[in-house]
BANU-212017 format. One record per residue: residue number from 0; residue in one letter; x negated, y, z of N, C-alpha, C, O in turn. Coordinates in steps of 0.001 Angstrom, whole numbers, plus 500000, padded with zeros to 6 digits. Layout:
BEGIN
<r num="NUM" residu="A" n_X="X" n_Y="Y" n_Z="Z" ca_X="X" ca_Y="Y" ca_Z="Z" c_X="X" c_Y="Y" c_Z="Z" o_X="X" o_Y="Y" o_Z="Z"/>
...
END
This chain:
BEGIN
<r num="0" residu="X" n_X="239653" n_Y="514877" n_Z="607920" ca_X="240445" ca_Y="514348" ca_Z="609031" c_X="241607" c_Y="515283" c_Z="609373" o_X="242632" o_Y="514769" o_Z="609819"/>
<r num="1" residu="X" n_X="241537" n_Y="516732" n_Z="609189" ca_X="242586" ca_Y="517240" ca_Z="609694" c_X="243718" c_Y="517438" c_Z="608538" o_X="244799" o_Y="517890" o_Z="608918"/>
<r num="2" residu="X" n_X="243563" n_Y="517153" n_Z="607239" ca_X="245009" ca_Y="517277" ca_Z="606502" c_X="245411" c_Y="515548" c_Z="606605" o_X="246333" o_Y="515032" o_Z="605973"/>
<r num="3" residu="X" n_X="244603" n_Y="514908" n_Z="607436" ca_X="245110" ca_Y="513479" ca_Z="607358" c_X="246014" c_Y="513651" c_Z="608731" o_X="247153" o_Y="513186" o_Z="608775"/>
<r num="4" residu="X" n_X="245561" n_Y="514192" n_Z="609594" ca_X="246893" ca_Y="514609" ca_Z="610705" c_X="247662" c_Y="515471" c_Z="610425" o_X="248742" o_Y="515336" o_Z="611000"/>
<r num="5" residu="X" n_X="247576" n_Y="516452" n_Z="609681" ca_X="248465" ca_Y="517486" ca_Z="609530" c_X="249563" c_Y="516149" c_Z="608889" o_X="250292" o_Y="515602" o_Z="609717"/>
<r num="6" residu="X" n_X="249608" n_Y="515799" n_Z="607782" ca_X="250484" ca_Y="514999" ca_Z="606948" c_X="251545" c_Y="514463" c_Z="607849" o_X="252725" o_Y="514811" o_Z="607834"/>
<r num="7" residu="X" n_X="250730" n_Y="513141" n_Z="609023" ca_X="251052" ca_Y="512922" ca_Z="609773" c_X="252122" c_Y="513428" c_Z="610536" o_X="253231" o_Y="512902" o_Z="610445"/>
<r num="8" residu="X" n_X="251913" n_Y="514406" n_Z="611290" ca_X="253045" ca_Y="515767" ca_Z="611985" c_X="254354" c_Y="516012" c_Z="611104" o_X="255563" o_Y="516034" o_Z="611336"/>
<r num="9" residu="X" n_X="253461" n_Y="516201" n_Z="609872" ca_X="255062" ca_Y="516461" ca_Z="608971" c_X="255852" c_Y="516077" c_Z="608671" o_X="256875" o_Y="516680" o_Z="608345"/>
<r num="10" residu="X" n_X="255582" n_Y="514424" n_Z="608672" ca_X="256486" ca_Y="513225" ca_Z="608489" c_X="257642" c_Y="512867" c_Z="609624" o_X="258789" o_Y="512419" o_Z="609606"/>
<r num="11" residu="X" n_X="256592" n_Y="513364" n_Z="610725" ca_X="257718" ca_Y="513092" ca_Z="611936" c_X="259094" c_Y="514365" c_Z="611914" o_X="260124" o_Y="514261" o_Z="612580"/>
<r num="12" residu="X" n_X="258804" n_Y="515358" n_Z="611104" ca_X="259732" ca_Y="516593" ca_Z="611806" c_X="260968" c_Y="516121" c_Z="611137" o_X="260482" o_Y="515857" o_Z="610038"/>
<r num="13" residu="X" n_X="262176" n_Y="515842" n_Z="611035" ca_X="263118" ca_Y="516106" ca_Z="610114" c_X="263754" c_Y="517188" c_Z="610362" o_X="263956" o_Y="517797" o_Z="611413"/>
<r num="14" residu="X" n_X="264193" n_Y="517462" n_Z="608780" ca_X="264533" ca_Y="518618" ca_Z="608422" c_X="266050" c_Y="518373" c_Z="607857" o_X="266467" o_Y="517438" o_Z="607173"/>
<r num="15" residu="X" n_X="266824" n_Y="519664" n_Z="608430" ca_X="267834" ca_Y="519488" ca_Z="608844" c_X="269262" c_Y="519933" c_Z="607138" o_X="270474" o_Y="519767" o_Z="606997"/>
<r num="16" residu="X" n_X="268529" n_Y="520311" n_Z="606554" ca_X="268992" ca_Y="520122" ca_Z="605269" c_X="268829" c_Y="518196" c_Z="604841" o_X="269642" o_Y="517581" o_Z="604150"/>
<r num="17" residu="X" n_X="268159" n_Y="517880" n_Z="605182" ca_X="268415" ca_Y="515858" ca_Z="604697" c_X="269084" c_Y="515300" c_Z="605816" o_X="269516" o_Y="514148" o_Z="605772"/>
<r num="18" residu="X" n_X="269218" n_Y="516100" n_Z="606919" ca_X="270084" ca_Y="515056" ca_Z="608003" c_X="271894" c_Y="515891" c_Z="607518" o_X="273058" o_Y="515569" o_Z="607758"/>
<r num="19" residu="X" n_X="271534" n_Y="516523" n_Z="607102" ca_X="273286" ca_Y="517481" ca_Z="606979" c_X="273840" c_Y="516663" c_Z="605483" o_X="275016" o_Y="516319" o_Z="605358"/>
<r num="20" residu="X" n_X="272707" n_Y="516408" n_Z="604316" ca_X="273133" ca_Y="515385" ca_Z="603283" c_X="272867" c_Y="514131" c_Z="603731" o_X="273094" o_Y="513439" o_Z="602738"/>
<r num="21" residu="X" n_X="272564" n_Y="513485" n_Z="604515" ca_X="272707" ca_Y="511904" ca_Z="604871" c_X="273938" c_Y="511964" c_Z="605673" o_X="274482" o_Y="510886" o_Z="605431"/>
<r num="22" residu="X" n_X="274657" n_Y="512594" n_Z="606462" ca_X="275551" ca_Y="512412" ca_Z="606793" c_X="276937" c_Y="512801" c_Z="606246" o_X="277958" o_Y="512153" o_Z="606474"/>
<r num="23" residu="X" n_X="276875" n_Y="513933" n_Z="605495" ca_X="277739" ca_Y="514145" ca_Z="604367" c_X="277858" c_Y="513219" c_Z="603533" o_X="278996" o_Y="513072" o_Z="603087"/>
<r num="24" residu="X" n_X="276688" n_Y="512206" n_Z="602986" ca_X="277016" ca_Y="511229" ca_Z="601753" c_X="277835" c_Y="510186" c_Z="602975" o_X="279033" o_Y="510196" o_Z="602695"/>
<r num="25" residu="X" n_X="277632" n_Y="509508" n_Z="603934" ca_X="277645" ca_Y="508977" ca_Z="605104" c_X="279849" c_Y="508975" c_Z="604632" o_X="280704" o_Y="508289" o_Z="604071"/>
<r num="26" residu="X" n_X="279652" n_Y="510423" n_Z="605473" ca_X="281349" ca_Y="510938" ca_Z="605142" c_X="282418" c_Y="510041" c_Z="604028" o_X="283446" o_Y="509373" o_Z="604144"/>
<r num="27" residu="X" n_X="281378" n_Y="510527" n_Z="602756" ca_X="282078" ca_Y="510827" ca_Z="601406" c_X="281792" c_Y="509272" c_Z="601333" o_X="282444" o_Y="508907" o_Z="600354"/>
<r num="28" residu="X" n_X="281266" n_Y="508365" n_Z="601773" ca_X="281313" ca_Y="507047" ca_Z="601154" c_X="282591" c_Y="506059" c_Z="602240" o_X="283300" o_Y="505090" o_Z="601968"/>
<r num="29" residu="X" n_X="282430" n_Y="506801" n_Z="603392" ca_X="284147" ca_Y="506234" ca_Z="604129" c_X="285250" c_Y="506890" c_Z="603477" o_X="286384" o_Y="506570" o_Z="603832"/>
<r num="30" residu="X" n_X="285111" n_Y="507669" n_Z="602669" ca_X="286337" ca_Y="508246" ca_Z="602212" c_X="286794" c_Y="507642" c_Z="600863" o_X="287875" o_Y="507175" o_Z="600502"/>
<r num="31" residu="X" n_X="285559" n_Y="507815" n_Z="600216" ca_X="286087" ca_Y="506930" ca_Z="598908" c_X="286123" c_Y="504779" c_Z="599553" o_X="287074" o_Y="504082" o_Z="599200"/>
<r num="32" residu="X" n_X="285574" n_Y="504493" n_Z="599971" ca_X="286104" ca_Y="503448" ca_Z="600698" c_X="287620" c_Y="503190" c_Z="600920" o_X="288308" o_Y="502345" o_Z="600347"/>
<r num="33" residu="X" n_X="287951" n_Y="503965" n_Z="601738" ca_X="289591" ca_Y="504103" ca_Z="602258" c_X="290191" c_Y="504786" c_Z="601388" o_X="291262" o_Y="505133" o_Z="601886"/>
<r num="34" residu="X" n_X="290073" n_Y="505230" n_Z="600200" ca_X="290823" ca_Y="505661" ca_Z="599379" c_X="291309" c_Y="504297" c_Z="598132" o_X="292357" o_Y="503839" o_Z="597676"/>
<r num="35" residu="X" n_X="289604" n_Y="504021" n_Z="597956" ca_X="290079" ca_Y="502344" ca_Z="596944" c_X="290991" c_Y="501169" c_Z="597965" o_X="291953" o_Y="500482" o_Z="597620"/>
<r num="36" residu="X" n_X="290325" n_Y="501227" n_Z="599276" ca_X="291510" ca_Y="499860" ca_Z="599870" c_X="292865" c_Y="500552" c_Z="599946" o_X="293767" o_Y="499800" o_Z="599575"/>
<r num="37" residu="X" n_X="293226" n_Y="501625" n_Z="600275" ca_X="294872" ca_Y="501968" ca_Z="600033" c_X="295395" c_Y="501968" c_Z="599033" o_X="296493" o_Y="501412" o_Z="598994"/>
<r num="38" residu="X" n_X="294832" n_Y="502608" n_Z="597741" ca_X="295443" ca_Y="502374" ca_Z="596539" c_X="295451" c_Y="500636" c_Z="596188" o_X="296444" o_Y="500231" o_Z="595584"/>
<r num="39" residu="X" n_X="294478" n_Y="499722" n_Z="596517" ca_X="294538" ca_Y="498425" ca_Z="596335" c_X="295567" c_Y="497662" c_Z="597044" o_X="296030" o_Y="496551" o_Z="596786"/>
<r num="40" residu="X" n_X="295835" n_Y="498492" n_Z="598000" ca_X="297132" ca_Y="497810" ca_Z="599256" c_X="298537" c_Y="498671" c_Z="598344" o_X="299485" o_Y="498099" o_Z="597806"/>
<r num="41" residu="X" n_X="298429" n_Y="499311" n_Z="598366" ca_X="299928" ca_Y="500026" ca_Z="597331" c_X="300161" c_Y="499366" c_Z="596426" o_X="301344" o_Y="499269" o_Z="596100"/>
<r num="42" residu="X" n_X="299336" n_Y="498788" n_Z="595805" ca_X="298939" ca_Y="498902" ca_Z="594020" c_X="299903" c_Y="496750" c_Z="594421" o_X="300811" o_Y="496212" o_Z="593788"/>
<r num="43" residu="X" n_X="299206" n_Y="496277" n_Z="595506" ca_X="299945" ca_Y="495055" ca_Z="595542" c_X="300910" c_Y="494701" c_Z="596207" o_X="301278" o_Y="493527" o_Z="596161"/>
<r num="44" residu="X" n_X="301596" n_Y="495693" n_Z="597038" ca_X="302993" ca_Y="496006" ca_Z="597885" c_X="303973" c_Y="495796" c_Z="597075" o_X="305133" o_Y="495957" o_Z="597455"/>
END
């Protein structure tokens, strides 16, 4: 019973190395976003 709660506990903590890459990929996917619609808006100007 107690490594079945321990598990438990651990799941809840996040750890701040996966919240610093979920929001970095987060970043980098509005950027390449707005990089393909401007070149697509130039590209038909």
């Amino acid at each position: 019973m107690k490594n079945i709660k321990e598990t438990k506990s651990k799941k809840k903590e996040f750890n701040k190395g996966e919240v610093f890459t979920k929001i970095m990929a987060g970043i980098l996917v509005i950027l390449m976003l707005g990089g393909v619609c401007a070149s697509l808006i130039f590209a038909l100007i």
